[in-house]
DSSP file (Angstrom, degrees, kcal/mol; ACC not computed):
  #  RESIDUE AA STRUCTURE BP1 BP2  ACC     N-H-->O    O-->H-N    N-H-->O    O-->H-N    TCO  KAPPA ALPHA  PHI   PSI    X-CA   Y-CA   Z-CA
    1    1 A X              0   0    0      0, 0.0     2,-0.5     0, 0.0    25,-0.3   0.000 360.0 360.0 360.0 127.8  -10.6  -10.4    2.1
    2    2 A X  E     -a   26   0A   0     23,-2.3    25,-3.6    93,-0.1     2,-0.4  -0.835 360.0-135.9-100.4 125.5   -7.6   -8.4    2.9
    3    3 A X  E     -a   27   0A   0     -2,-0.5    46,-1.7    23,-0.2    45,-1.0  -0.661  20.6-164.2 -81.6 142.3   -8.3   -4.2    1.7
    4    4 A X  E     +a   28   0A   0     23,-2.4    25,-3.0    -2,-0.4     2,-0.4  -0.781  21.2 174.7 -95.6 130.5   -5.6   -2.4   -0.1
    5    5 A X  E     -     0   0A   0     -2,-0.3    46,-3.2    44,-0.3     2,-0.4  -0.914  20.8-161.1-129.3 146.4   -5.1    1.3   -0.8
    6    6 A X  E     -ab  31  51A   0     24,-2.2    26,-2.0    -2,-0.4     2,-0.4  -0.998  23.1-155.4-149.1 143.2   -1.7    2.2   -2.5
    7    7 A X  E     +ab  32  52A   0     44,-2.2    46,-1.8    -2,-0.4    49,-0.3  -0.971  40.8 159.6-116.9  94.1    0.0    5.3   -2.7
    8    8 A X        -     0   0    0     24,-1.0     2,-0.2    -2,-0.4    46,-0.1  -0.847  40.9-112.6-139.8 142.7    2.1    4.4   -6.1
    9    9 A X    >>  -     0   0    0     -2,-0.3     3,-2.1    44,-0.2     4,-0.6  -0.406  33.3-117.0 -64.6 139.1    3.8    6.9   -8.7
   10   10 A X  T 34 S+     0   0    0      1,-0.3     4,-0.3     2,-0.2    46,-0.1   0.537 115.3  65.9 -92.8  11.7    2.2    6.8  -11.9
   11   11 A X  T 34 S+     0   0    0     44,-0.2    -1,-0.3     1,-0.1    45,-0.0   0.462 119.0  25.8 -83.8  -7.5    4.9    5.6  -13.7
   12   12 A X  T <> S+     0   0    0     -3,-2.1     4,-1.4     2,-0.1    -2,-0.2   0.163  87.1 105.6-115.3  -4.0    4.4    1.9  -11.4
   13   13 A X  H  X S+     0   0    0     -4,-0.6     4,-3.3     3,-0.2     5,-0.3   0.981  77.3  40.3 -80.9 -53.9    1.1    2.4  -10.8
   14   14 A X  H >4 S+     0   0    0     -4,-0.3     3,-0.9     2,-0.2     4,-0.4   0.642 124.7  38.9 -60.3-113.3   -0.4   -0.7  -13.7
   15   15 A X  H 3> S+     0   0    0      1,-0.3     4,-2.0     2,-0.2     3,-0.4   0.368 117.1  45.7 -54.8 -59.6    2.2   -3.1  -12.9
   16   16 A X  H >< S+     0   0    0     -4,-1.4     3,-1.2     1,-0.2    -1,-0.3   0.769 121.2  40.4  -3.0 -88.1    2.3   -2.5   -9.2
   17   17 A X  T XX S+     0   0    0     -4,-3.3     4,-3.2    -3,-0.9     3,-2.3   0.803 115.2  56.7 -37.3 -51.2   -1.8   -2.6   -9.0
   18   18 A X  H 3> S+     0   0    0     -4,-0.4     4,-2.2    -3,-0.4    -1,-0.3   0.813 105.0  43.0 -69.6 -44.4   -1.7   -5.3  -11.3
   19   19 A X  H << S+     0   0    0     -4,-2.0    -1,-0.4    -3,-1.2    -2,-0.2   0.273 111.6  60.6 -96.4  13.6    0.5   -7.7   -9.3
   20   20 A X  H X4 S+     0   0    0     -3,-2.3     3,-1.0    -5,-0.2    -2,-0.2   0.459 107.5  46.9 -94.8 -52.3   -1.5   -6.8   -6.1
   21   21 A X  H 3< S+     0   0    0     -4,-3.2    -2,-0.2    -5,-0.3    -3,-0.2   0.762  82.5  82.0 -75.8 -29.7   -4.3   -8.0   -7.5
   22   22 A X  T 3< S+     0   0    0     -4,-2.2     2,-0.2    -5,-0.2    -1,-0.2   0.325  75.9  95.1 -42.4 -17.7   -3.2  -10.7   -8.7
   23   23 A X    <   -     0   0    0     -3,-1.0     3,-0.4     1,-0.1    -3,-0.1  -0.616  66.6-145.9 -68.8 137.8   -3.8  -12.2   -5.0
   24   24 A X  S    S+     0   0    0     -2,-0.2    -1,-0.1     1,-0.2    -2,-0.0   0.639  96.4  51.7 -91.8 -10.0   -6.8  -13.7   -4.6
   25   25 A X  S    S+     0   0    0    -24,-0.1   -23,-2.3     2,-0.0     2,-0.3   0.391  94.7  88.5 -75.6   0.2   -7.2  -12.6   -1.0
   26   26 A X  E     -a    2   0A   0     -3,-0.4     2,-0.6   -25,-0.3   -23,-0.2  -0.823  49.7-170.9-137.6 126.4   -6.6   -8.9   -1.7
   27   27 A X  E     -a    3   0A   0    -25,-3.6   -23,-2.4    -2,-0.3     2,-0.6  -0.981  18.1-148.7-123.9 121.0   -9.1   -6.0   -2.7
   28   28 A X  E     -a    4   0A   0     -2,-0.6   -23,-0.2   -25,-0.2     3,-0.1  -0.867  11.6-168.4 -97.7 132.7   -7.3   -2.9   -3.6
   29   29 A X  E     -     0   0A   0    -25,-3.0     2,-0.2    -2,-0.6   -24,-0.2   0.856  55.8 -25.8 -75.8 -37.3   -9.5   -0.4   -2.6
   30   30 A X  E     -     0   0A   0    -26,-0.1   -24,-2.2    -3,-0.1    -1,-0.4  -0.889  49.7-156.4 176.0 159.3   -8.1    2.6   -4.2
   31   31 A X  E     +a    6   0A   0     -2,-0.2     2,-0.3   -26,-0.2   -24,-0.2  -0.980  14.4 172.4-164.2 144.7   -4.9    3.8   -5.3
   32   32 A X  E     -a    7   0A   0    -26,-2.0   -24,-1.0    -2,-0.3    -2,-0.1  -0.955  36.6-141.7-174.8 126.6   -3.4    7.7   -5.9
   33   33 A X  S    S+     0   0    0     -2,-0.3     2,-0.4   -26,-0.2    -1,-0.1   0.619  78.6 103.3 -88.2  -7.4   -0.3    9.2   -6.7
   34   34 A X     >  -     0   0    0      1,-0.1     4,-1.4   -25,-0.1     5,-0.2  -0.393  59.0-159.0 -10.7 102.2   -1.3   11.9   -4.2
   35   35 A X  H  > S+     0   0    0     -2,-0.4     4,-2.1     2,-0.2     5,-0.4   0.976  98.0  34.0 -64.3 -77.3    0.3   11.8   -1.0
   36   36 A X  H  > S+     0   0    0      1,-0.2     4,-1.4     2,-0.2    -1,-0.1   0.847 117.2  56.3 -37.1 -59.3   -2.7   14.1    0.7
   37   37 A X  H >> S+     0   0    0      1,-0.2     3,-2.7     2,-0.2     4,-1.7   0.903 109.7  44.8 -61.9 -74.6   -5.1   12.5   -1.6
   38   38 A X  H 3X S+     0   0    0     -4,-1.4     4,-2.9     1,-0.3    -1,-0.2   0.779 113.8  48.8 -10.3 -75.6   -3.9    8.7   -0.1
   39   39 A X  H 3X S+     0   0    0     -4,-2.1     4,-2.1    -5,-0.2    -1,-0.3   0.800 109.7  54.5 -37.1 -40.3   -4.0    9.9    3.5
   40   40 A X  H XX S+     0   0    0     -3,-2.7     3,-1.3    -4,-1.4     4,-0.9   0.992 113.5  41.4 -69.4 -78.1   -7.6   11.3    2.9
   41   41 A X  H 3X>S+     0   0    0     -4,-1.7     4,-4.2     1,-0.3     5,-0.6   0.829 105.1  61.7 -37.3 -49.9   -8.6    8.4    1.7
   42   42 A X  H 3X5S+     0   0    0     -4,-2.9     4,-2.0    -5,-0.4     5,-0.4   0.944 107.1  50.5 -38.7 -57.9   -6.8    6.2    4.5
   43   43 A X  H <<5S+     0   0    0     -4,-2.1    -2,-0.2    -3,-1.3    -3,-0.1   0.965 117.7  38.2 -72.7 -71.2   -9.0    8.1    7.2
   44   44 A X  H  <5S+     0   0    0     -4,-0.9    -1,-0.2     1,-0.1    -2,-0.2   0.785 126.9  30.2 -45.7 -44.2  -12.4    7.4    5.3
   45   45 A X  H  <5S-     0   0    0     -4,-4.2    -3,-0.2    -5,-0.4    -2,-0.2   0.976  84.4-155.7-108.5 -49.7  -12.0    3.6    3.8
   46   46 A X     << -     0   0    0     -4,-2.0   -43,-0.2    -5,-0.6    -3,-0.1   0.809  22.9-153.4  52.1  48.0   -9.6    2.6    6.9
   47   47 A X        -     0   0    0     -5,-0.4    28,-0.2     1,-0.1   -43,-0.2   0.006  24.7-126.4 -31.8 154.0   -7.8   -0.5    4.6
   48   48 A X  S    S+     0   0    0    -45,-1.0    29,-1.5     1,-0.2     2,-0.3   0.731  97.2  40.7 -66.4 -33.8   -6.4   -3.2    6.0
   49   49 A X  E     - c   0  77A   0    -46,-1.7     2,-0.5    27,-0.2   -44,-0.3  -0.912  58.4-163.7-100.4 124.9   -3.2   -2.4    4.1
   50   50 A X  E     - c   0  78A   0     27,-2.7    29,-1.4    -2,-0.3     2,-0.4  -0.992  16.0-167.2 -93.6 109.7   -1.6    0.9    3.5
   51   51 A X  E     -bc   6  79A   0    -46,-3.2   -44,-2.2    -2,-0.5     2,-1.0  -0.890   4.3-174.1-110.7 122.0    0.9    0.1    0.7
   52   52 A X  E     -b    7   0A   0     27,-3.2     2,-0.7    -2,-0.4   -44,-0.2  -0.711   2.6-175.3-113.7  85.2    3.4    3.2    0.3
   53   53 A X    >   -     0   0    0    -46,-1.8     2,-1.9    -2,-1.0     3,-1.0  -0.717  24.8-127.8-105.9 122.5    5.5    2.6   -2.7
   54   54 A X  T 3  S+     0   0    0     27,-2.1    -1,-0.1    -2,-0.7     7,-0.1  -0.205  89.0  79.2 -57.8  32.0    8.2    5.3   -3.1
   55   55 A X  T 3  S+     0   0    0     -2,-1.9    -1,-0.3     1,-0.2   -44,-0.2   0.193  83.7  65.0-123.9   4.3    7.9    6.4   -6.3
   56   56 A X  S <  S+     0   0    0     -3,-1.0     2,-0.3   -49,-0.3    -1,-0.2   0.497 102.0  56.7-101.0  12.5    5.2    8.4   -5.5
   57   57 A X  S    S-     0   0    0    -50,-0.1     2,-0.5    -5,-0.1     5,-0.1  -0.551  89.1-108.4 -98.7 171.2    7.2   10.4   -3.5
   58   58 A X    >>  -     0   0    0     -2,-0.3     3,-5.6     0, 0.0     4,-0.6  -0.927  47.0-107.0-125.2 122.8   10.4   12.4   -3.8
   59   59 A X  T 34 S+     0   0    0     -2,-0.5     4,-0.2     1,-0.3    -5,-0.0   0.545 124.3  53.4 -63.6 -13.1   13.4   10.3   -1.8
   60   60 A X  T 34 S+     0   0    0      2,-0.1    -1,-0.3     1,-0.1     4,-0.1   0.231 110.4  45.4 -83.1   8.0   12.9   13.5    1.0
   61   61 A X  T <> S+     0   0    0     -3,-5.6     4,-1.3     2,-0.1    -2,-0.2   0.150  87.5  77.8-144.1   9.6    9.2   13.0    1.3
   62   62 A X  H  X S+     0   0    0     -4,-0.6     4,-0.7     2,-0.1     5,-0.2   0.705  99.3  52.8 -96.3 -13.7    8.9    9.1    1.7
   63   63 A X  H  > S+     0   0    0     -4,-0.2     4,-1.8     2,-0.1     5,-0.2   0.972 108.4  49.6 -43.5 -51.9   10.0    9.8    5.5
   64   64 A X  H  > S+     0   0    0      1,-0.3     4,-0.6     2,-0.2    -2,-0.1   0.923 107.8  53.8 -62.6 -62.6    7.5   12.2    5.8
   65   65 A X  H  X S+     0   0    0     -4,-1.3     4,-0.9     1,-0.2    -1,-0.3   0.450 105.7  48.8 -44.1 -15.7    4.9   10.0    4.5
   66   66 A X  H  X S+     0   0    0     -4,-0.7     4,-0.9     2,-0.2    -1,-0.2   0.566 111.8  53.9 -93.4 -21.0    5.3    7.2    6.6
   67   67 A X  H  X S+     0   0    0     -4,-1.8     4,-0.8    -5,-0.2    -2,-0.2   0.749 110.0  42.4 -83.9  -3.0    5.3    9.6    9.4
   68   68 A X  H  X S+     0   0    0     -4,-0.6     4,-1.5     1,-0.2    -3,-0.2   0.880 112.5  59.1 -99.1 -40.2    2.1   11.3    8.6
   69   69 A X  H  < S+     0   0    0     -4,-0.9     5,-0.4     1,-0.2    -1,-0.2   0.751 110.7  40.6 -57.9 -15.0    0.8    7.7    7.9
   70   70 A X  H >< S+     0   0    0     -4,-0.9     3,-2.4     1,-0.2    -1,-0.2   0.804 106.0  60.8 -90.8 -33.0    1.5    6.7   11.3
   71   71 A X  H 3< S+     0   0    0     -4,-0.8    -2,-0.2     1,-0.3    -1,-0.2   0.904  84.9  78.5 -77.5 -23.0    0.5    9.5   12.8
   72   72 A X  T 3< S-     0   0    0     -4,-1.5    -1,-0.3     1,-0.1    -2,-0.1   0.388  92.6-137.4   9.9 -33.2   -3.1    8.8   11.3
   73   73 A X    <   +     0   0    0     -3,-2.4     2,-0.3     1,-0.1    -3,-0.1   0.936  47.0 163.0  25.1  75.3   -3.6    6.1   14.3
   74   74 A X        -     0   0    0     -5,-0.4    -1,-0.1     2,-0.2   -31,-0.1  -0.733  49.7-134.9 -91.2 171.2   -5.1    3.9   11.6
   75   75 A X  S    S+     0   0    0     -2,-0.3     3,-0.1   -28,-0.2    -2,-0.0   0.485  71.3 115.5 -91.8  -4.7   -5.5    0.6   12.2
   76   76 A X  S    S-     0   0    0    -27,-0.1     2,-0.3     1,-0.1    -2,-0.2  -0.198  71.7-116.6 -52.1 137.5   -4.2   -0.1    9.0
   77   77 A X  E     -c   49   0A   0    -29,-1.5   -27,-2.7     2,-0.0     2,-0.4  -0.624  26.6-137.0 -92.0 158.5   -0.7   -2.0    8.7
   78   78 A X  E     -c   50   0A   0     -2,-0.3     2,-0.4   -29,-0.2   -27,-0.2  -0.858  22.0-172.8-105.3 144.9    1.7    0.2    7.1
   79   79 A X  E     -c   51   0A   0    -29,-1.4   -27,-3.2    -2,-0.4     2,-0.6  -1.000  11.5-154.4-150.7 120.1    3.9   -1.8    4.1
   80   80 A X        -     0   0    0     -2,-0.4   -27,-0.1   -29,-0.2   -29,-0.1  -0.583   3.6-160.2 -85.1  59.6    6.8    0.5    2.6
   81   81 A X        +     0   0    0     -2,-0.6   -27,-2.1     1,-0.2     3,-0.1  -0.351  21.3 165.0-134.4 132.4    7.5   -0.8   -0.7
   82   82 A X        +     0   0    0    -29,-0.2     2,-1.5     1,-0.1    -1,-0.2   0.289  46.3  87.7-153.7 -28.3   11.3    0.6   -1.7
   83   83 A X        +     0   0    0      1,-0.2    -1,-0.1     2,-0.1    -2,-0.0  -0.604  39.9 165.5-121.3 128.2   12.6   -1.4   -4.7
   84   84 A X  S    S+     0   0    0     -2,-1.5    -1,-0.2     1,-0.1     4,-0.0   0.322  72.7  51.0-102.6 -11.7   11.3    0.5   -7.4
   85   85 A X  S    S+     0   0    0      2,-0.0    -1,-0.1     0, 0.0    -2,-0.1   0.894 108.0  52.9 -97.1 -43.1   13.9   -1.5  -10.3
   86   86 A X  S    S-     0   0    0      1,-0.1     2,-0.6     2,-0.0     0, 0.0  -0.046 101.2 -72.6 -95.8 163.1   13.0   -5.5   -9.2
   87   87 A X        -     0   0    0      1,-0.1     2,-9.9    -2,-0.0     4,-0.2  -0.607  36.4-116.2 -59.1 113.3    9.6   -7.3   -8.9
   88   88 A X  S >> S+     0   0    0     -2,-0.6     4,-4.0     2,-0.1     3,-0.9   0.485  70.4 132.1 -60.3  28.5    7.3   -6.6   -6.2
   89   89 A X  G >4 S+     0   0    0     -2,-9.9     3,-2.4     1,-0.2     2,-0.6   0.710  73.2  47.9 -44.5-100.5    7.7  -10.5   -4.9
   90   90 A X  G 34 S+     0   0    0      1,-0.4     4,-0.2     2,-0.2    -1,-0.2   0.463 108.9  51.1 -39.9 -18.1    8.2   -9.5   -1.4
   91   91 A X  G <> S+     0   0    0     -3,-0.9     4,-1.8    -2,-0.6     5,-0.4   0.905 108.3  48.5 -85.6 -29.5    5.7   -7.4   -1.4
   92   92 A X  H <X S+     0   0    0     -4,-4.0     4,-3.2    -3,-2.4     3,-0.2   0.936 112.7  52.2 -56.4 -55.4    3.0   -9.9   -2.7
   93   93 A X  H  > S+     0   0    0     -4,-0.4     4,-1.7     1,-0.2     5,-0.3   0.897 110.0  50.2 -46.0 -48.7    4.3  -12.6   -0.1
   94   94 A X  H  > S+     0   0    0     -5,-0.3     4,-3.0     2,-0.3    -2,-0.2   0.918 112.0  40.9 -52.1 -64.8    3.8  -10.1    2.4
   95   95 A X  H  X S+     0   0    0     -4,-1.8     4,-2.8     2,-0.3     5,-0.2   0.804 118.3  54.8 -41.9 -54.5    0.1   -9.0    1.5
   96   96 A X  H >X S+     0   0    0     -4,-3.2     3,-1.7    -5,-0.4     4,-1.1   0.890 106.6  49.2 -63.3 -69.6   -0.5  -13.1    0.9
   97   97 A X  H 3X S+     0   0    0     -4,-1.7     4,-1.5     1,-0.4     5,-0.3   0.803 111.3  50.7 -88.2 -44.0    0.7  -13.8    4.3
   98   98 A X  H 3X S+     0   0    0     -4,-3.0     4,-1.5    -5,-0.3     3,-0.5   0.954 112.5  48.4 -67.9 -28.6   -1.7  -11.0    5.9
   99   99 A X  H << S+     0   0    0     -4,-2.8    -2,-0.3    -3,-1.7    -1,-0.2   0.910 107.3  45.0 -66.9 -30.5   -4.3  -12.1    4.4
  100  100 A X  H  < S+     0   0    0     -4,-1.1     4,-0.5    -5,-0.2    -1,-0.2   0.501 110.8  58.7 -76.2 -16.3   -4.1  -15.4    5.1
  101  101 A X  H  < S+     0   0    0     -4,-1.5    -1,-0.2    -3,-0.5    -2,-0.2   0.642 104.0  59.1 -76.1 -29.5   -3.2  -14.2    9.0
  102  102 A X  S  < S+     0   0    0     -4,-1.5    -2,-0.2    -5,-0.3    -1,-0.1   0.424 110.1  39.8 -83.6   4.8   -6.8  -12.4    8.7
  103  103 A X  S    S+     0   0    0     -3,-0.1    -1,-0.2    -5,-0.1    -2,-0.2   0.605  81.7 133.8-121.2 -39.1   -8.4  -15.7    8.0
  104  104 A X              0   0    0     -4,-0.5    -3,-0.0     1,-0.1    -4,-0.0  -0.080 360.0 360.0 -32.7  97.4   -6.4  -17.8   10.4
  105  105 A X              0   0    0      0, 0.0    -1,-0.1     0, 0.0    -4,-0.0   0.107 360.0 360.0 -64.7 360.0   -9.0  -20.1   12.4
């Protein structure tokens, strides 16, 4: 089971979650439009996934958030999720394919 936390805007936040979940390999752990709140969370649950989708941010503060998420040293993979008009296929393939990498025999 691959863990989830997303840092999603709360205008994305139901479809987004929704279509995350929608993997059967994939446990969203928690999910915040809160940047601090996210991070905080990051440190304690230590996901497998850190899903950063840029609508919870302000288009000068999703840099910033990927840099405070790196600087974290989680072991968590960091996934940037950027087109905020389209369907989050490419992220769901993405998310299937780590999980299915975390399983690999």
């Amino acid at each position: 089971m691959l863990t989830v936390l997303v840092l999603v805007g709360r205008e994305r936040a139901t479809d987004l979650i929704s279509r995350i979940e929608s993997i059967p390999e994939v446990c969203v752990l928690s999910h915040t439009h809160d940047i601090s709140l996210a991070l905080a969370r990051a440190r304690v649950l230590l996901p497998d996934a850190l899903v950063i989708d840029v609508s919870a941010a302000s288009p000068g503060d999703a840099d910033t958030v990927v840099h405070r998420a790196r600087g974290l040293g989680l072991p968590s993979e960091l996934i940037v999720h950027a087109d905020g008009h389209g369907p989050p296929d490419g992220l769901v393939r993405r998310l299937t394919r780590l999980a299915r990498d975390q399983h690999a025999v």
